[in-house]
C-alpha positions as CSV (number, residue, x, y, z in Angstrom):
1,X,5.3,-20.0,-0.7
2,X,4.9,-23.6,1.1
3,X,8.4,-24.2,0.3
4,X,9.4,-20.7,1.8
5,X,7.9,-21.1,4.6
6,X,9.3,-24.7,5.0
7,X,12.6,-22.5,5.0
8,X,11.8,-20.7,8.3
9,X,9.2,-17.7,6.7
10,X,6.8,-16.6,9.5
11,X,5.2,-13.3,7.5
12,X,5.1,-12.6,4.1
13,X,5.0,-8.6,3.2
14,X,3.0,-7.6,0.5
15,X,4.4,-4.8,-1.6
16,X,1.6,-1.9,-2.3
17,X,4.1,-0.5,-4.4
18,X,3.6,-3.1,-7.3
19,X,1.1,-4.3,-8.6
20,X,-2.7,-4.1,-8.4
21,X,-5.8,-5.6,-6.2
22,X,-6.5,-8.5,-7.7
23,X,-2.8,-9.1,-8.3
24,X,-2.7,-8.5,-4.7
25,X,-5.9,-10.8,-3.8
26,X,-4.2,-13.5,-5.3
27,X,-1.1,-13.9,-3.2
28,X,-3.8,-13.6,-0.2
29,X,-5.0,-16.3,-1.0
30,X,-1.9,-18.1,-2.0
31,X,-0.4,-17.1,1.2
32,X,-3.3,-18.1,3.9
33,X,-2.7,-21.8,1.1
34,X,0.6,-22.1,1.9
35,X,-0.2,-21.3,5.7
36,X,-2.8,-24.1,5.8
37,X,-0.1,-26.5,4.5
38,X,2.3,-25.4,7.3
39,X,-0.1,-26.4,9.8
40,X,0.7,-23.6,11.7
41,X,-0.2,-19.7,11.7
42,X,1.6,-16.8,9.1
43,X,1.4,-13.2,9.5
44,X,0.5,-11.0,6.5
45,X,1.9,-7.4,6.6
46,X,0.9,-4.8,4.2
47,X,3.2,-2.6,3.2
48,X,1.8,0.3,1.8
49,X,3.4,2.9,-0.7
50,X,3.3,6.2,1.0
51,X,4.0,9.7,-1.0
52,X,6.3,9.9,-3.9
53,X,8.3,12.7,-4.6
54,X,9.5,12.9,-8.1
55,X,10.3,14.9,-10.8
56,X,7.9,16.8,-13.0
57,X,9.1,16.4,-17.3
58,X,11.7,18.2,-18.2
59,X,12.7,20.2,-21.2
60,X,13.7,17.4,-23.7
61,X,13.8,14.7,-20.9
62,X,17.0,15.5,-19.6
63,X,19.2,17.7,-18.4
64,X,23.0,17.7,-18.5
65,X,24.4,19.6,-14.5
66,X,27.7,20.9,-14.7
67,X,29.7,22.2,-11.5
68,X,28.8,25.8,-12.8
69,X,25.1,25.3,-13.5
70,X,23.0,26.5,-11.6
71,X,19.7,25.2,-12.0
72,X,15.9,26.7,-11.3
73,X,13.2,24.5,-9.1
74,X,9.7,25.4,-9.5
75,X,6.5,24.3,-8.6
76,X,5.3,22.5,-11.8
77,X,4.0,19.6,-13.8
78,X,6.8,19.9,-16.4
79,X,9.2,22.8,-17.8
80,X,9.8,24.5,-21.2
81,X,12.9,26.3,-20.3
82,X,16.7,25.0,-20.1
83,X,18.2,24.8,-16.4
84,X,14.5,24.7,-15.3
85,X,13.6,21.5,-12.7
86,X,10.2,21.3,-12.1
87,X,9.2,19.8,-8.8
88,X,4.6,19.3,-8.6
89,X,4.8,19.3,-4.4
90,X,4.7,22.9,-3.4
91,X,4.9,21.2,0.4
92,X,8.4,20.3,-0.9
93,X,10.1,23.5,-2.6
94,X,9.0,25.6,0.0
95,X,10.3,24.3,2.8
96,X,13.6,24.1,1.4
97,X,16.2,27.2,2.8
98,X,19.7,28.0,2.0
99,X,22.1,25.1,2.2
100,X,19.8,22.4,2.2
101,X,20.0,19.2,0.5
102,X,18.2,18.0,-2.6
103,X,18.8,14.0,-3.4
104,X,17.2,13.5,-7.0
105,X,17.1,9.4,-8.1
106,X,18.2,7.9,-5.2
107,X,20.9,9.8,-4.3
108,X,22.6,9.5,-7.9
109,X,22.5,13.4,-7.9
110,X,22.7,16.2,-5.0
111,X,21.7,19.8,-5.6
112,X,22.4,22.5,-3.2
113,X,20.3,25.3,-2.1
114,X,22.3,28.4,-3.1
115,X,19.4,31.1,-3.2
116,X,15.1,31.9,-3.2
117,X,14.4,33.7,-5.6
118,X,10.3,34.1,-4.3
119,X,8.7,31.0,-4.9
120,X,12.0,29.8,-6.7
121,X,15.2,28.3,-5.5
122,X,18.0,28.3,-7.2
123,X,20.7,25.1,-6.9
124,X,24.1,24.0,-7.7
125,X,24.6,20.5,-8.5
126,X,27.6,18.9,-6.1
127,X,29.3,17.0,-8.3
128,X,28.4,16.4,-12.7
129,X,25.7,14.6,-14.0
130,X,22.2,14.4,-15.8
131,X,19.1,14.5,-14.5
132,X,16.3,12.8,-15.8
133,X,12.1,13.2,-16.3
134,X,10.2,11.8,-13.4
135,X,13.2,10.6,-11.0
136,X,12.7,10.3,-7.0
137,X,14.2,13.0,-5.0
138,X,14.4,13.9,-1.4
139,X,15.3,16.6,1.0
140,X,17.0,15.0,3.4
141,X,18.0,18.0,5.6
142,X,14.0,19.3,6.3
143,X,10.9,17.6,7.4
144,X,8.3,18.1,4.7
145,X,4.8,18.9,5.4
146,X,3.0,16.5,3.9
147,X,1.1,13.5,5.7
148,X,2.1,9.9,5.0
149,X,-0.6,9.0,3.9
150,X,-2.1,9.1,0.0
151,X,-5.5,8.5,-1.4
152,X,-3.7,5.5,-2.9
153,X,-2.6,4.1,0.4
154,X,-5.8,4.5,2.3
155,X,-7.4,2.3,-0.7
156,X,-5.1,-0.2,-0.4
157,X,-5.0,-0.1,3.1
158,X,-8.5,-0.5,3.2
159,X,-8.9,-3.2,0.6
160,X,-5.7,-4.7,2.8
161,X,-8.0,-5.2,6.0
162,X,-10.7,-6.2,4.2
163,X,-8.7,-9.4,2.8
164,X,-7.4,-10.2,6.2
165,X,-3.9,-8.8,6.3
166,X,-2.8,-8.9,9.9
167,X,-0.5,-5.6,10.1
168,X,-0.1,-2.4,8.0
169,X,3.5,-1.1,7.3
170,X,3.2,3.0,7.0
171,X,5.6,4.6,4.4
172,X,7.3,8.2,4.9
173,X,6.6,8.5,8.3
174,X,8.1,11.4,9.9
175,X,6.5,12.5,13.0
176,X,4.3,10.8,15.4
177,X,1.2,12.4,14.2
178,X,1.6,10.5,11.2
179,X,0.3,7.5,12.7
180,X,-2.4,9.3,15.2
181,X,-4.0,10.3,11.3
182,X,-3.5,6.4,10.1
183,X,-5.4,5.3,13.1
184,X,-8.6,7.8,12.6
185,X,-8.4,6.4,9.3
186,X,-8.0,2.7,9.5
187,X,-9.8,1.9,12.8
188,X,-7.5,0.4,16.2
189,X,-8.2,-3.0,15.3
190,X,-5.3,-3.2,12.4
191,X,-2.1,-3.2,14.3
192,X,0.3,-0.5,12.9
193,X,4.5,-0.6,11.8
194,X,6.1,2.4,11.5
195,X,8.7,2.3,8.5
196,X,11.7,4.9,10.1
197,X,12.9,5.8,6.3
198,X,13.2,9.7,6.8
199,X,15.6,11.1,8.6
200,X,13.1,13.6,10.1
201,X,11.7,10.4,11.6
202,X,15.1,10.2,14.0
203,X,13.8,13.4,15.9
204,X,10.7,12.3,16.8
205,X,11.7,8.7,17.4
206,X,10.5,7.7,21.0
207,X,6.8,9.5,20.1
208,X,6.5,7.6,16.8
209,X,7.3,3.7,18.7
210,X,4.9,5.0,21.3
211,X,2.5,5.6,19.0
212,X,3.4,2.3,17.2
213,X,2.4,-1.4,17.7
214,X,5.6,-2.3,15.7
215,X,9.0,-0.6,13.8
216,X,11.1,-1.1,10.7
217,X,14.5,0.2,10.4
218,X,13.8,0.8,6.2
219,X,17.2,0.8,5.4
220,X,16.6,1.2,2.2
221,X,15.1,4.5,2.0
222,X,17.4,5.1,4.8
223,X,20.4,4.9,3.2
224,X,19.7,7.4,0.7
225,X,19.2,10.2,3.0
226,X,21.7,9.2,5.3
227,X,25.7,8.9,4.8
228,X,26.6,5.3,4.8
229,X,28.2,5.6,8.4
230,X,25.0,6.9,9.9
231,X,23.1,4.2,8.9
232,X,24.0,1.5,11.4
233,X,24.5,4.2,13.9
234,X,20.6,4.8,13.4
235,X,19.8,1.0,13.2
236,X,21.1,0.7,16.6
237,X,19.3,3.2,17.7
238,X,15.7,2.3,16.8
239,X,16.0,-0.8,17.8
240,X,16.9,0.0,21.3
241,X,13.9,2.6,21.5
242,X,11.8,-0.1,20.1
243,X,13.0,-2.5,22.8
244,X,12.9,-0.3,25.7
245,X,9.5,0.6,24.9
246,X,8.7,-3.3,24.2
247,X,7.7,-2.6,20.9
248,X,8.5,-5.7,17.5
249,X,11.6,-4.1,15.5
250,X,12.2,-5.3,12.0
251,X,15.3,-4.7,10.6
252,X,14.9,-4.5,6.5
253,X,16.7,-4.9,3.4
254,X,19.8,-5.4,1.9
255,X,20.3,-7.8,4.2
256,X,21.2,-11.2,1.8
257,X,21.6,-8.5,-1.7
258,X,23.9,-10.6,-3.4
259,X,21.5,-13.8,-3.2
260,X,19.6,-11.8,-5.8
261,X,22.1,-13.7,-8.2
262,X,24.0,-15.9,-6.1
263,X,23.5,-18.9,-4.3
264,X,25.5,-17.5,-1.1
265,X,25.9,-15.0,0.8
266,X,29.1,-12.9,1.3
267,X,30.4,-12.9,4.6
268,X,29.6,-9.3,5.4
269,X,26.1,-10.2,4.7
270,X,25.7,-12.8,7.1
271,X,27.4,-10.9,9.6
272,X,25.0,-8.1,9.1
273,X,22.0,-10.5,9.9
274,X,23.9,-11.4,12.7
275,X,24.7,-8.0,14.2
276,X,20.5,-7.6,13.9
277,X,20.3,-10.7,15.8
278,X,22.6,-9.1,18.7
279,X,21.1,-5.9,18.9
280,X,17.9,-7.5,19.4
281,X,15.6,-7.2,17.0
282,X,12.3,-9.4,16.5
283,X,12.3,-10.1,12.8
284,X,14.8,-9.6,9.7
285,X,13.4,-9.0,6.2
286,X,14.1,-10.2,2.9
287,X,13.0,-7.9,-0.2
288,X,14.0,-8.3,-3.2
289,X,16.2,-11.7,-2.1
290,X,12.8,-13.8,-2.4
291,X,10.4,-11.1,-4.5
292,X,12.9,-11.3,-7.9
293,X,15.7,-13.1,-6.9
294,X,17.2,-16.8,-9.0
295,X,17.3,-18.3,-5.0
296,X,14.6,-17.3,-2.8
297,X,14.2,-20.8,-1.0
298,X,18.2,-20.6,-0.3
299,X,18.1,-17.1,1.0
300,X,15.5,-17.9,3.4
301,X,17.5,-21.2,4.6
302,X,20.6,-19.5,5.1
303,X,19.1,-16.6,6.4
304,X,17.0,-19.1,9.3
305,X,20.8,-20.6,9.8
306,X,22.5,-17.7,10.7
307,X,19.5,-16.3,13.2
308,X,19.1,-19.8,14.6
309,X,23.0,-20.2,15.2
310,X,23.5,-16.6,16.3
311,X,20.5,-17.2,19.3
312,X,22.3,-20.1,20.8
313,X,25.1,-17.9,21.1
314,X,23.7,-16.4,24.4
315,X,26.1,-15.6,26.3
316,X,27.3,-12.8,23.7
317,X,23.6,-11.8,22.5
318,X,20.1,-11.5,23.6
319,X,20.5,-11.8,27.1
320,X,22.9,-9.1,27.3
321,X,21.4,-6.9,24.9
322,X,18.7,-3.8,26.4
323,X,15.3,-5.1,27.9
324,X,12.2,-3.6,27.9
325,X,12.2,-0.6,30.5
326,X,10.4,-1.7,34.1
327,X,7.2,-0.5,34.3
328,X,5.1,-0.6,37.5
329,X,2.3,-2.4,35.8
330,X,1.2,-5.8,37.3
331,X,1.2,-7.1,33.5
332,X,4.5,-6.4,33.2
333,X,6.3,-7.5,36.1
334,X,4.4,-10.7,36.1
335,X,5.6,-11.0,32.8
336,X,9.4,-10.1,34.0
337,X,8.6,-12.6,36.9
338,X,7.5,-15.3,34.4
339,X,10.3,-15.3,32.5
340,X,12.8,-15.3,35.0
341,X,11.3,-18.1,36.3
342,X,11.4,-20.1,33.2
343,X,14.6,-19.3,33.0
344,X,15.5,-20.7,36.1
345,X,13.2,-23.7,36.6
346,X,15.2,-24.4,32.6
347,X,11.3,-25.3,31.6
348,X,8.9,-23.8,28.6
349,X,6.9,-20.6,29.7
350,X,3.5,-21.0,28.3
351,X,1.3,-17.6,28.0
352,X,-2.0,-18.3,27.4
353,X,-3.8,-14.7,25.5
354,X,-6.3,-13.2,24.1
355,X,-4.8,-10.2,22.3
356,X,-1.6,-11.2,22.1
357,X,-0.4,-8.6,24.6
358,X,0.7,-10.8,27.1
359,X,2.5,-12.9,25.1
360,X,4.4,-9.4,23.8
361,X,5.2,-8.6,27.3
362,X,6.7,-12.0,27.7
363,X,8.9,-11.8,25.1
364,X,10.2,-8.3,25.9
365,X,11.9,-9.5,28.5
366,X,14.0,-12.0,25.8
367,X,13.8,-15.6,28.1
368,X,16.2,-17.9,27.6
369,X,13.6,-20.6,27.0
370,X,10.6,-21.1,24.6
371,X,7.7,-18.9,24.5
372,X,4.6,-21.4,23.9
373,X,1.2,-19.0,23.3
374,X,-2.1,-20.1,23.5
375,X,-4.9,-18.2,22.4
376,X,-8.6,-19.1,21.3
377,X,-8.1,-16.2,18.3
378,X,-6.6,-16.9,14.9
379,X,-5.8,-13.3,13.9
380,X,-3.7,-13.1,17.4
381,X,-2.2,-16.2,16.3
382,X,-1.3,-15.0,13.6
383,X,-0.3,-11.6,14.8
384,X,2.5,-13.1,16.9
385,X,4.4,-14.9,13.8
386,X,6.1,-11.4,14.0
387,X,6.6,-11.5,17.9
388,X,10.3,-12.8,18.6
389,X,10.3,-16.4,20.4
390,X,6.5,-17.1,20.2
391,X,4.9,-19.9,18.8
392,X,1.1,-19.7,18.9
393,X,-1.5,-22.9,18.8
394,X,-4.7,-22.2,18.6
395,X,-7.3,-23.5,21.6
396,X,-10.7,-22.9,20.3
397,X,-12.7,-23.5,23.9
398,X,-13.2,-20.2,25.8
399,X,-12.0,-20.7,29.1
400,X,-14.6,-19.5,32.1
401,X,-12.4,-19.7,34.6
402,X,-8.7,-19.8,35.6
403,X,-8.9,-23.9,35.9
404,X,-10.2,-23.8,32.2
405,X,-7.1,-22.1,31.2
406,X,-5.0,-24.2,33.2
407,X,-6.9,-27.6,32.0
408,X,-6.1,-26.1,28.1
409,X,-3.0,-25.3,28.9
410,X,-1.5,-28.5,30.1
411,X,-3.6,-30.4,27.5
412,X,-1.3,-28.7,25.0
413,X,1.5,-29.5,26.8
414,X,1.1,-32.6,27.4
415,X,0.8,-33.6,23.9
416,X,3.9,-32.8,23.2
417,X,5.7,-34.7,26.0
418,X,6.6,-31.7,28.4
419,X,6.6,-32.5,31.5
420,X,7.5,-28.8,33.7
421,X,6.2,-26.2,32.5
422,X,5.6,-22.0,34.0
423,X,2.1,-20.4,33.1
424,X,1.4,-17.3,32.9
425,X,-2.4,-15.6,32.6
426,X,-4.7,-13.1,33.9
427,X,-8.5,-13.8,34.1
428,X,-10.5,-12.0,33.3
429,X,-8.0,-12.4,29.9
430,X,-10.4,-10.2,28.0
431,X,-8.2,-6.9,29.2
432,X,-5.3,-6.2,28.1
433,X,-3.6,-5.6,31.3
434,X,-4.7,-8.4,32.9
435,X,-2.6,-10.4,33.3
436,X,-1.9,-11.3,37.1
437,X,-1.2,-15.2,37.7
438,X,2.1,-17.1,37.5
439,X,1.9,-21.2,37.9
440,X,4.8,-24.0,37.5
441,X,2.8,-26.9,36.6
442,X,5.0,-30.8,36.7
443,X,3.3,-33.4,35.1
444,X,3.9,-36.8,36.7
């Protein structure tokens, strides 16, 4: 972990998926190790498991579809009869209708609605194959009434904030609701990401990032429910809504899928990190490049390369790509102001926060220069690992006053030789929407 994050890591995700708490504990603590040996603050992001659809037992474990099959769902556990699928999520085979879609192992077999039969539908497999005991499937083509979140995931969620983590991921979210029900269950403190894996999610898009303190485009998941050619449509997509609405995107994995075996990347691969980079987005993800792969440490170098070489490209990228919509909030147009500023003065813009919040306004608005955050919290600190441009030091004096601020800002700076520098605050700086004050400070 030390060595990943001397290769450009700023959060580390924690797969709920796998594993169990005290295997989880442990690269906690591992991870908050390898953050004191940075010397500088890491985000930990929960990713939590969400509802599994699969496939009850089947007759003899298997079952060999032919073009003329056609095949029986039902709601149960297992099955005793040939041609008989049992599905145990009711939710699920009664919300599907004529001519819908059913995905079963990732997409390796589709089944089509032909007929209900009561409580019964009848399919016909699209193309050959054999279908197997306990395998994922998905219904692409209908929103499913069931709520994201299990008994499984409000454990781990739970055991997740209890150990510090700094943001939850929610799995199988498909309507903004989802995450009004994860809030009443986890509290306001935690901030929230919205996973958009469902295509049901794509309707109710601009609800769910309102409702979200951060998005990732799961490609993943995705991918499976989506044809391949829809897939960066939709990419593109969330991460403008994301941006508009000034909310962190992630863009997630198969980014770097070859590094699972080889030391490089293919060309298409980097390319894909870059075209991330253009759109916009706050933070690209690594999965199973650093969780099983022979070259983690080299995937996370290359991967730092090609975002660090596509942002100096600026003429092409972030400063043409969409900004956060105007807003007639003070916050936000001293934070427009601010950067703009920066920009023009060619100096470091230096946001000193409490929550974090003004910080994320800041960089919304993608400046051309450094974002420098001060804040006397460690969880904001580390909350902003995630934020695109920020780097957070912690200053542990509460200010009382605008001039304490100001004294604790150029302190900072002055330490590490900047001479011109724009400041942006609010005070009180306990609110959220206070920030109100714009200085250019030059040190002589």
């Amino acid at each position: 972990m030390e060595e990943l994050c001397r290769g450009g890591v700023d959060v580390f995700r924690i797969n709920f998926s796998h594993g169990d708490h005290a295997q989880h504990k442990s690269r906690i603590a591992a991870a908050r190790e390898a953050e004191r040996a940075a010397g500088r603050p890491l985000a930990l992001l929960a990713d939590l498991q969400g509802p599994k659809l699969r496939l009850g037992d089947l007759l003899s474990g298997t079952i060999d579809a032919r073009m003329s099959s056609e095949l029986r769902l039902i709601v149960a556990a297992s099955s005793s009869e040939p041609d008989t699928v049992p599905i145990p999520h009711p939710e699920l085979v009664s919300s599907l209708q004529l001519g819908d879609r059913l995905l079963i192992d990732d997409g390796k077999i589709t089944l089509i609605v032909v007929r209900a039969d009561g409580d019964t539908r009848i399919c016909r497999p699209l193309a050959p194959g054999r279908l197997s005991s306990r395998k994922g499937v998905a219904a692409p083509t209908r929103p499913i009434p069931i709520p994201a979140l299990t008994e499984k995931d409000i454990a781990d969620g739970r055991f997740a904030i209890e150990h510090g983590v700094d943001y939850l991921a929610l799995s199988f979210v498909q309507r903004a609701s989802d995450l009004s029900l994860a809030r009443e269950v986890f509290g306001e403190r935690i901030p929230l990401i919205a996973k958009i894996e469902k295509p049901a999610a794509l309707d109710d898009l601009e609800a769910i990032v309102r409702q979200s303190d951060a998005v990732m485009v799961a490609r993943g998941d995705l991918g499976v429910e989506l044809s391949p050619e829809q897939v960066p449509i939709a990419q593109r997509r969330i991460v403008r809504a994301s941006r508009a609405a000034g909310k962190p995107v992630i863009v997630a994995t198969h980014m770097l899928e070859s590094m699972i075996e080889a030391p490089v990347p293919t060309r298409a691969e980097a390319n894909d990190v870059a075209t991330a980079v253009y759109q916009g987005a706050d933070a690209v993800m690594l999965s199973a490049e650093s969780a099983v792969g022979r070259h983690p440490s080299a995937a996370v170098a290359i991967m730092d390369r090609i975002i660090r070489a596509i942002e100096c490209d600026r003429d092409d990228t972030l400063a043409a790509a969409p900004r956060s919509a105007p807003t007639h909030s003070t916050a936000d147009a001293c934070a427009r102001a601010a950067s703009r500023l920066a920009d023009d003065l060619n100096c470091p813009l230096v946001v000193f926060t409490r929550s974090g919040a003004s910080a994320q306004r800041v960089s919304a608005t993608r400046p051309g220069q450094p974002i420098h955050a001060l804040t006397p919290s460690l969880p904001t600190a580390r909350r902003l690992s995630l934020i695109w441009g920020v780097s957070a030091d912690i200053e542990p004096e509460e200010p009382r006053s605008f001039d304490d601020i100001l004294d604790a800002v150029t302190r900072h700076e002055a330490a590490s030789g900047v001479q011109r520098f724009v400041v942006t605050a609010g005070y009180p700086y306990h609110s959220d929407n206070s920030t109100d004050t714009i200085k250019v400070v030059e040190r002589r």
